[in-house]
C-alpha positions as CSV (number, residue, x, y, z in Angstrom):
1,X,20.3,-34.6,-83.7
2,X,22.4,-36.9,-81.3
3,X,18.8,-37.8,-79.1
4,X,17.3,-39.6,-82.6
5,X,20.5,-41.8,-82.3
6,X,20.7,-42.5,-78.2
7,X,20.6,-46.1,-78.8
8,X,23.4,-46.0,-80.3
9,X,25.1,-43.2,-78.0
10,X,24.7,-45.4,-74.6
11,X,25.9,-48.1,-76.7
12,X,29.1,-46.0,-76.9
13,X,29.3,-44.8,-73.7
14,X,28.7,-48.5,-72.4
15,X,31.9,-49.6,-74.4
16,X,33.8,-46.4,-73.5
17,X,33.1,-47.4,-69.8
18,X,33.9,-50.9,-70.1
19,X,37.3,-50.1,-71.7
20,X,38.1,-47.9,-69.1
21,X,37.4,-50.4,-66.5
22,X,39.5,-52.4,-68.0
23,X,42.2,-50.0,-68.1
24,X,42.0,-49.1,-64.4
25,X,42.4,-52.8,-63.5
26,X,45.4,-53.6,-65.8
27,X,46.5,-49.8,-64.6
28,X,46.4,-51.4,-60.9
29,X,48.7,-54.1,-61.4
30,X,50.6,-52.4,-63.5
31,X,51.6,-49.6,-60.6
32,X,51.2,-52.4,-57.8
33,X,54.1,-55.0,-59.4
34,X,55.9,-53.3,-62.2
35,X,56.7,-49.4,-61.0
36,X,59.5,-50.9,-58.3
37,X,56.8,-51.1,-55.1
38,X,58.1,-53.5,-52.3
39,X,56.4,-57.0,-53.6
40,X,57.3,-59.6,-50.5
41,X,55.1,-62.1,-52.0
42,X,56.3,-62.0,-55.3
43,X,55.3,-60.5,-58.4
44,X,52.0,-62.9,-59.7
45,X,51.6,-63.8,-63.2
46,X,49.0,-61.5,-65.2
47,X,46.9,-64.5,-66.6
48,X,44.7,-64.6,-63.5
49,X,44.0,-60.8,-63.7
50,X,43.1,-60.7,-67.2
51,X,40.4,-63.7,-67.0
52,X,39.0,-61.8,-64.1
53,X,37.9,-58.5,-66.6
54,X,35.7,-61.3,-67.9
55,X,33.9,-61.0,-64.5
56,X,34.6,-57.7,-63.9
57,X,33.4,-55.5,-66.8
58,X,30.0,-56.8,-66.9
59,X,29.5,-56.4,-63.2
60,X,30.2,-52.5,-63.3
61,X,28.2,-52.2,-66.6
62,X,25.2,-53.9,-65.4
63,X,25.7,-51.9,-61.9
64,X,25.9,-48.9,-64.2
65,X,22.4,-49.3,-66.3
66,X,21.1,-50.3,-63.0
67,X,21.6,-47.2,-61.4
68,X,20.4,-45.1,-64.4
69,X,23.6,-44.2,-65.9
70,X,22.9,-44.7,-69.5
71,X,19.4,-43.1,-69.3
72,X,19.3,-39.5,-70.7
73,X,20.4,-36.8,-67.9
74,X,19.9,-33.8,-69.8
75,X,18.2,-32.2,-65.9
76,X,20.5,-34.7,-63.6
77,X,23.0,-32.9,-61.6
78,X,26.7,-33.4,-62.2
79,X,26.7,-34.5,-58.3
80,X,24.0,-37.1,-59.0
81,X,25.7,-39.3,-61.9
82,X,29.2,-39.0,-59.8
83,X,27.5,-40.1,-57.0
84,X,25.8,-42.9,-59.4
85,X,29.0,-43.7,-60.4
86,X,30.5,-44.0,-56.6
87,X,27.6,-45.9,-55.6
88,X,27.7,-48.4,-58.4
89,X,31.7,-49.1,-57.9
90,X,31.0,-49.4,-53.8
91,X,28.6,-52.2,-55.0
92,X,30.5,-53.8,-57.5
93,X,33.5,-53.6,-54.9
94,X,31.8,-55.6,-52.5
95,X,30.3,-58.3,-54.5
96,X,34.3,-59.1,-56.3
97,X,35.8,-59.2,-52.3
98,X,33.1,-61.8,-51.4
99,X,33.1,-63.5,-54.5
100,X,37.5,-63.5,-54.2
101,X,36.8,-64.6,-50.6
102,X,35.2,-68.1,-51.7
103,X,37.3,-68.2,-54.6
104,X,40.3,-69.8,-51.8
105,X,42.0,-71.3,-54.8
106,X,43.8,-67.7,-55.4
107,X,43.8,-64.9,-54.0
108,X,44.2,-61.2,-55.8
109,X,46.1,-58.2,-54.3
110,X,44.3,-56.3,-51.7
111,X,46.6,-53.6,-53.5
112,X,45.5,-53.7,-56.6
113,X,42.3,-54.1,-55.3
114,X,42.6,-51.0,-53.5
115,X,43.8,-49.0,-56.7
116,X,41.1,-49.8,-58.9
117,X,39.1,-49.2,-56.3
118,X,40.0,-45.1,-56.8
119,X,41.1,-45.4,-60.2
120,X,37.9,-46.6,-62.0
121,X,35.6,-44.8,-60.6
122,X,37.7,-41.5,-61.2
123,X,38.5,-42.8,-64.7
124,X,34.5,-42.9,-65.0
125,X,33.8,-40.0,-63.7
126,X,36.6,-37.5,-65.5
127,X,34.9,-39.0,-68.9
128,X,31.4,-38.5,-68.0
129,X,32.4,-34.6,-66.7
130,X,34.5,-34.1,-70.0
131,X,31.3,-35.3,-72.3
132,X,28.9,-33.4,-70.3
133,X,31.0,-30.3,-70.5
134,X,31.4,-30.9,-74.3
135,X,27.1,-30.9,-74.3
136,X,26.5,-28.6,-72.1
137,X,29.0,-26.3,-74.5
138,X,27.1,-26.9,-77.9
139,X,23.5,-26.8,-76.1
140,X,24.7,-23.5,-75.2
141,X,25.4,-22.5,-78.4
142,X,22.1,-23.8,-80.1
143,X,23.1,-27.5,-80.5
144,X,21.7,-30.5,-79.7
145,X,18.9,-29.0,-78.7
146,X,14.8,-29.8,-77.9
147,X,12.2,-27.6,-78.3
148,X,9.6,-28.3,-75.7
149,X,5.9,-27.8,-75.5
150,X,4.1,-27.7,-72.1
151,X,0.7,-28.2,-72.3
152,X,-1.4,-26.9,-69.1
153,X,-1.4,-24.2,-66.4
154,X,-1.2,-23.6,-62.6
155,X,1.3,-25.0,-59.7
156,X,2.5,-28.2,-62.0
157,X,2.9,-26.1,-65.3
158,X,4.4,-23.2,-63.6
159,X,7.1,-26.2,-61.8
160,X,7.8,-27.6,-64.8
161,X,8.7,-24.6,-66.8
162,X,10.8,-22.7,-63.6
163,X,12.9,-25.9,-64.3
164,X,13.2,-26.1,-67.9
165,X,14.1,-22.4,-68.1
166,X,16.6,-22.3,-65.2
167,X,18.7,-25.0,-66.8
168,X,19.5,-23.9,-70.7
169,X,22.7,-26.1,-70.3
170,X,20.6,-28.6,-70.4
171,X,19.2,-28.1,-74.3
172,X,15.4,-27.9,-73.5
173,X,14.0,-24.5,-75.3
174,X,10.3,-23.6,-74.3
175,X,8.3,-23.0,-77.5
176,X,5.8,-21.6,-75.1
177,X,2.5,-22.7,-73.4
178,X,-0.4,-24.0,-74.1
179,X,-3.6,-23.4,-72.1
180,X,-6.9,-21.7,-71.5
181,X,-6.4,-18.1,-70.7
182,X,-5.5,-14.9,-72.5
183,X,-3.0,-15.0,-75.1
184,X,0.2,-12.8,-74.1
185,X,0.0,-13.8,-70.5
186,X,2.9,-15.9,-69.1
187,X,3.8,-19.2,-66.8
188,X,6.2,-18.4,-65.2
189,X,7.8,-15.8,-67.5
190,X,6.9,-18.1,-70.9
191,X,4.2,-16.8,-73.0
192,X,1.3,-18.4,-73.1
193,X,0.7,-19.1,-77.6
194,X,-2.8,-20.9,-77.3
195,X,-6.0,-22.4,-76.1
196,X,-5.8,-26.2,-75.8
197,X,-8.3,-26.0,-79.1
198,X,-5.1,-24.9,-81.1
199,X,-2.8,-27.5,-79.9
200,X,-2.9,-29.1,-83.5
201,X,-2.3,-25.6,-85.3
202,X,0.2,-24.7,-82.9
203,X,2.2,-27.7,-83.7
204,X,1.9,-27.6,-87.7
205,X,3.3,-24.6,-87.3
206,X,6.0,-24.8,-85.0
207,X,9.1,-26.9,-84.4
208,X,8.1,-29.1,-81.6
209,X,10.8,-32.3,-80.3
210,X,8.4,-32.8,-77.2
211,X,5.0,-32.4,-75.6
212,X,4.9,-32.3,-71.7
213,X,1.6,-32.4,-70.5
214,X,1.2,-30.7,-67.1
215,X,-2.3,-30.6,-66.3
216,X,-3.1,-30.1,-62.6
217,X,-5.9,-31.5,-60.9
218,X,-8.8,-29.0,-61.4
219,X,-8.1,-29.6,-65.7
220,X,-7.9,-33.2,-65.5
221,X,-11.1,-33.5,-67.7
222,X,-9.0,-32.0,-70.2
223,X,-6.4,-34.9,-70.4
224,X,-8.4,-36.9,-72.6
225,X,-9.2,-34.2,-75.4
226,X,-5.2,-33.3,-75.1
227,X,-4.2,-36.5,-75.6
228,X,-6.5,-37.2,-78.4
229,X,-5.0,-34.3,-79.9
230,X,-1.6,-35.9,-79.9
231,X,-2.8,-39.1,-80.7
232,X,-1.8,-38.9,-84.6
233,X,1.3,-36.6,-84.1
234,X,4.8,-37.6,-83.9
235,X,5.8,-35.5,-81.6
236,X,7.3,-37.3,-78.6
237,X,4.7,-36.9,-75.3
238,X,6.0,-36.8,-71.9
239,X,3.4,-36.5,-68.7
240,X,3.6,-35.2,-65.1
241,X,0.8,-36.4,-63.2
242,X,-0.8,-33.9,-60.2
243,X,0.3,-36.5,-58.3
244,X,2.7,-35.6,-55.5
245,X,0.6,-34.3,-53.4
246,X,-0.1,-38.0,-52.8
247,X,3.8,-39.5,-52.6
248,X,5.3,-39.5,-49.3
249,X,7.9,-41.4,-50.4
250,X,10.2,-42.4,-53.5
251,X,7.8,-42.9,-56.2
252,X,8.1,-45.6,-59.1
253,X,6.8,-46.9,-62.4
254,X,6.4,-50.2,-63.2
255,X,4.9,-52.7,-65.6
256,X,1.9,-54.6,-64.5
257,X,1.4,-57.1,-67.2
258,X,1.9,-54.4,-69.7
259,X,0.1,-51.9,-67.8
260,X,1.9,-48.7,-66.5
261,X,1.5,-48.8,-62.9
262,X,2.8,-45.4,-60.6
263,X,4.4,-47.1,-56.9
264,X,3.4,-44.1,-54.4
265,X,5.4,-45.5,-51.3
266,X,8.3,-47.0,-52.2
267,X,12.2,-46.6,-51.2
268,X,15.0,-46.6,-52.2
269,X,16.1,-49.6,-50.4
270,X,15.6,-52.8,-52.7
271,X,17.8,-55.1,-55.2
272,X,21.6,-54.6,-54.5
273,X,21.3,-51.7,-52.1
274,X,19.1,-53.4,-49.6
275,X,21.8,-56.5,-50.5
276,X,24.6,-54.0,-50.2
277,X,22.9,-52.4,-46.9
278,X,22.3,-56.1,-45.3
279,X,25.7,-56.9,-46.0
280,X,26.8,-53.7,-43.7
281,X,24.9,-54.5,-41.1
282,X,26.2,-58.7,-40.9
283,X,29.7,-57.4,-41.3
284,X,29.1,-54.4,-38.8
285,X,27.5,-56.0,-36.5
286,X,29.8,-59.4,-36.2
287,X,32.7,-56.7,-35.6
288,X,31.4,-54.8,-33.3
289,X,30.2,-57.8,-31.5
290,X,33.9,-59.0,-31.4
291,X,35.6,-55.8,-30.8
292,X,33.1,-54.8,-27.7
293,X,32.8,-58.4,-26.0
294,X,35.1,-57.6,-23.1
295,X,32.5,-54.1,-22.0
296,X,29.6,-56.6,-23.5
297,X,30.7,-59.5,-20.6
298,X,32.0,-56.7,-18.2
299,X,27.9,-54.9,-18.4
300,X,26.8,-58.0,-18.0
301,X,28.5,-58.5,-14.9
302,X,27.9,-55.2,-14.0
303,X,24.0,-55.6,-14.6
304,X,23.8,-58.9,-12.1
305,X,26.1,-57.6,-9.6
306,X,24.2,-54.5,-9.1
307,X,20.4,-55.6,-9.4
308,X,20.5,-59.3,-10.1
309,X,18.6,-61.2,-13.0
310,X,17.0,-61.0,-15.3
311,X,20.6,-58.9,-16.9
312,X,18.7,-58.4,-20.2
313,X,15.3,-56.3,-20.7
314,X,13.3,-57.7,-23.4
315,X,10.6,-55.3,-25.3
316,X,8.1,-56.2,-28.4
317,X,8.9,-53.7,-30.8
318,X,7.8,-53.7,-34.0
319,X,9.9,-53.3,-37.3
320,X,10.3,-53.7,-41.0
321,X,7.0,-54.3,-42.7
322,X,5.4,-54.3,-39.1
323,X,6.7,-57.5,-38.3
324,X,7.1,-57.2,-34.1
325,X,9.9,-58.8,-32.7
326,X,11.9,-58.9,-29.4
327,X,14.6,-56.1,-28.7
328,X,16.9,-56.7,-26.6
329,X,18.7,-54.1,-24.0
330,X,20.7,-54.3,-20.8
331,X,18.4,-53.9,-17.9
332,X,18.6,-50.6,-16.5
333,X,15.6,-50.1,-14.2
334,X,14.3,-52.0,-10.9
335,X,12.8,-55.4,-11.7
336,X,9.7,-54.4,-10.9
337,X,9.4,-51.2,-13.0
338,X,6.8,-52.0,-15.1
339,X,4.1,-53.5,-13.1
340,X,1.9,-50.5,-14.0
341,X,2.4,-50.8,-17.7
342,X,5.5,-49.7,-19.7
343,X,6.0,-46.0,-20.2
344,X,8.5,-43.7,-21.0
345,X,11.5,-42.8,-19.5
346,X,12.8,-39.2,-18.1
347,X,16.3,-37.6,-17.3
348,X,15.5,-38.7,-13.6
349,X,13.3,-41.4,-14.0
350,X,13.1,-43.0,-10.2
351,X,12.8,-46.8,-11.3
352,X,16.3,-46.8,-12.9
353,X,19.1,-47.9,-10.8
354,X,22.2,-46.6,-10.3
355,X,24.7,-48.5,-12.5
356,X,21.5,-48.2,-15.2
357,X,21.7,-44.3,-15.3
358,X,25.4,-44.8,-15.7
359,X,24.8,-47.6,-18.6
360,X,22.1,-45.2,-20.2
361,X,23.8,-42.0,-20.0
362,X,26.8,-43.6,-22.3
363,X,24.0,-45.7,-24.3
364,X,25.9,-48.9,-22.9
365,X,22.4,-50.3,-22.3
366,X,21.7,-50.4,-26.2
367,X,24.4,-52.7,-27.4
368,X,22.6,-56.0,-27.0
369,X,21.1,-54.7,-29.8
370,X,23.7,-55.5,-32.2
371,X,22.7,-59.0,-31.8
372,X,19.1,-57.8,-33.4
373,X,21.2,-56.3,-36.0
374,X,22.8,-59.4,-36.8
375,X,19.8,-61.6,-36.4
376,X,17.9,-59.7,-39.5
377,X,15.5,-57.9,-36.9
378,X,17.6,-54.5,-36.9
379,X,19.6,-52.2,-38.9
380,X,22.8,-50.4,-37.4
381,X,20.9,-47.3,-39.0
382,X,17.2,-46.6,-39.5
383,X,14.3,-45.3,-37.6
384,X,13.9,-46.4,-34.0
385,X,11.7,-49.3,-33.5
386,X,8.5,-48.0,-31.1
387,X,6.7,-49.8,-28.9
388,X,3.2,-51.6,-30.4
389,X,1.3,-50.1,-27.2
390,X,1.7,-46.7,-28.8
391,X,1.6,-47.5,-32.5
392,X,-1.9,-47.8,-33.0
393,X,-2.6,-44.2,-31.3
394,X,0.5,-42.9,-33.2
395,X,-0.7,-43.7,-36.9
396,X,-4.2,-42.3,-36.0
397,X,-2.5,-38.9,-35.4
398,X,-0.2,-38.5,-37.5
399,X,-0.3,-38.8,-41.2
400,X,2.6,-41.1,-42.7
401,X,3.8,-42.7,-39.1
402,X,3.5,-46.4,-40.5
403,X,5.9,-45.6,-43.4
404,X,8.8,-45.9,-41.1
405,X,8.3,-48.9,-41.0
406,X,9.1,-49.4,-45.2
407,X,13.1,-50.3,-43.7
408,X,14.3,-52.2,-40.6
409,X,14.6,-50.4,-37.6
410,X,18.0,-49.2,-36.6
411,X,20.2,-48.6,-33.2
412,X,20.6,-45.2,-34.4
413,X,18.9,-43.0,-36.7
414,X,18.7,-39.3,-38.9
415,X,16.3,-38.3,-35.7
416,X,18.6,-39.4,-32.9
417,X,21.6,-37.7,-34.3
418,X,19.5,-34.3,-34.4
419,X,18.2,-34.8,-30.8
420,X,14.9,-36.1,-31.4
421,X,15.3,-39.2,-28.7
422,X,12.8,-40.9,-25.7
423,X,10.4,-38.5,-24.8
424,X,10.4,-36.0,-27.3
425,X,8.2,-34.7,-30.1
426,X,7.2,-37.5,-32.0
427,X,5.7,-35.6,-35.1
428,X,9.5,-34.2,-35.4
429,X,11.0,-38.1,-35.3
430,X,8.4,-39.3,-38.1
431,X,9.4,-36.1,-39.9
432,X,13.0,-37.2,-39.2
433,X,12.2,-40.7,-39.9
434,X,10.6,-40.2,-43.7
435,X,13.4,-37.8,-45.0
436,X,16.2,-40.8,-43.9
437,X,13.6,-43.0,-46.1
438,X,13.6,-40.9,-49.2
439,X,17.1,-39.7,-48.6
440,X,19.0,-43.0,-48.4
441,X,22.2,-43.4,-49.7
442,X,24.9,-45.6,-48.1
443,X,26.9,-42.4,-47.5
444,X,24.4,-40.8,-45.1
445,X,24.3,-44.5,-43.4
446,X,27.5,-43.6,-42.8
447,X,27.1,-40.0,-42.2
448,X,24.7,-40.8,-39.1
449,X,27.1,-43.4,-37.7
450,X,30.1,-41.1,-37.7
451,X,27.6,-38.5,-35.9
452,X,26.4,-41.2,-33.4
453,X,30.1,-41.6,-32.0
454,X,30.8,-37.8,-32.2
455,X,28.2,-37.5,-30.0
456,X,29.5,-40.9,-27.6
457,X,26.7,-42.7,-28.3
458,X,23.8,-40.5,-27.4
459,X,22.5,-40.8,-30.8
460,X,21.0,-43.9,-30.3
């Protein structure tokens, strides 16, 4: 069967996607300078372009095993490997411009750039569909398959199973399952073939590639028996613990000095995706900053003109890992507006002046904030920073509030595009707030800034 060789199969696929890297580089230059495109600089000697595939190959290839892509996929969506592959080439892209923008002693075609910057990852991409295709044939015709075990009953069992059986292109075939109850009865339309007592029998006299234990809470005395069972088979064992109940985030497993330790609150934001995300925000928010100085200088003005100094409001807010820190906004209220104690603004709040409610119905009074964004204390997308006055009631109340706080806040965020802003229903911003954790991709960054200007602003 191809899964007692997979060692040897990602080895495979690692070269196949190496060489095709390779060939969507040289394919580059070869349509940038040699198919009778306008070359005003000159056509460049190929030398350079060939010493950098000594760079280039093992960046995507160790981008590639970093986002999963030669771990088995057999119950991975097409959508999820192409949108490993996108993700990996977006990072790989990004490190080779900044590396070729200290590297002043040549410079490579933003053309051919540009190219391999479609062609490989479509080059990956059509060979990954093609190979998956080709399994996904011969598991449906009774190939390359597993025969699978689940061990346990209730909610988990029953979850497992649904999945198992709804995907047969995957090559997983339920032997049935095992659990206390009467023989012939079902989870979720698999027969149940024994009592945990006849786990051993059941597997001497059966074809079994794999074991999943699914035991839910209430029969977790039984996970020491079932595994003793097992203890002296050779069948391979998978578990899935009772556990999400528990995870309101991205869960993890991990080595802790050899011991297997489950991360319950963790995101998807670290290594070269909080890199990649960091670098968005410095390049973002240095643009921006640049492209907006003129309305920047002409607020300002506007700010002093109309109500004098101070022309920036400066709030403790507190952001990633609960670190507090100053944000900055135009001033759009009285100067004495707070001197009952900060509160919350309204539609027609009386202590705003008149060029504020301008400035706040376009958001203008926000983009001193990009200056947070570039000083490390922002994102240009994540949840909005609150106030520490109301933290400490807000993380009584609600369950999960302080897990916003995993990622640096942002100007915008997944809750302000959908209208959850100021003086709304918190429980639906937090709500808001934890899906854009668990959900994070670069494309929904992107996805919730295009919706921010859709909307002119009012998403922040």
């Amino acid at each position: 069967m191809l899964y007692r060789h997979s060692e040897v199969f990602r080895t495979i696929m690692g070269a196949a996607d190496g060489a095709l890297i390779a060939l969507a580089w040289l394919a580059a230059y070869a349509i940038r300078f040699d198919s009778g495109l306008a070359t005003p600089l000159g056509i460049p000697a190929p030398e350079p372009y060939l010493y950098a595939l000594a760079l280039i190959v093992p960046l995507f290839l160790l981008l590639f095993r970093s986002n999963g892509l030669y771990e088995a996929r057999r119950m991975d969506s097409s959508l999820g490997e192409v949108a490993a592959i996108v993700r990996s080439t977006a990072m790989a892209l990004v490190l080779l411009t900044a590396i070729t923008f200290f590297a002043r002693n040549y410079s490579y075609s933003r053309g051919v750039l540009g190219l391999f910057a479609v062609m490989a990852p479509l080059a990956v991409i059509a060979l990954r569909s093609t190979i998956r295709m080709a399994l996904r044939r011969l598991r449906l015709r009774g190939m390359n398959l597993r025969y699978v075990l689940v061990v346990g009953s209730g909610s988990v069992a029953e979850n497992v199973v649904s999945r198992i059986v709804a995907r047969p292109d995957a090559g997983l075939r339920m032997i049935g399952v095992v659990a206390d109850g009467a023989i012939g009865g079902a989870v979720a339309g698999v027969p149940l073939i024994g009592g945990y007592s006849e786990l051993k029998s059941i597997l001497s006299a059966s074809r079994v590639d794999q074991v999943i234990i699914a035991l839910s809470r209430h029969e977790s005395e039984r996970f020491e028996k079932v595994a003793a069972e097992l203890s002296d088979e050779v069948v391979n064992v998978k578990i899935v613990p009772d556990l999400l109940h528990g995870f309101n985030l991205r869960s993890s497993v991990e080595s802790f000095d050899g011991i297997p330790v489950i991360g319950m609150q963790e995101t998807a934001l670290f290594g070269w995706a909080a890199l990649g995300k960091r670098t968005f925000d410095l390049l973002g928010s240095a643009s921006l900053i640049c492209a907006l100085s003129p309305l920047l200088v002409g607020l300002g003005v506007g700010v002093l003109v109309s109500s004098g100094r101070p022309i920036f409001y400066r709030q403790s807010r507190m952001g990633h890992d609960g670190r507090v820190f100053e944000m900055l906004k135009f001033r759009s209220m009285k100067q004495d507006a707070e001197q009952e104690g900060p509160g919350w603004t309204t539609d027609d709040d009386p202590r705003r002046t008149r060029f504020g409610r301008w400035m706040r119905r376009n958001s203008f009074d926000e983009l001193p904030q990009l200056f947070n964004v570039l000083r490390g204390d922002m994102s240009l997308v994540g949840p909005r920073p609150e106030q520490p006055t109301y933290i400490e009631n807000f993380r009584r109340e609600i369950p999960g509030y302080m897990l916003r706080h995993k990622v640096r806040a942002g100007m915008t965020g997944w809750a302000q595009v959908h209208g959850w802003r100021g003086d709304t229903s918190i429980h639906e911003r937090v709500e808001h707030d934890l899906y854009y954790i668990q959900k994070w991709s670069f494309l929904l960054d992107v996805r919730i800034l295009v919706m921010t200007l859709s909307r002119g602003g009012r998403g922040y």
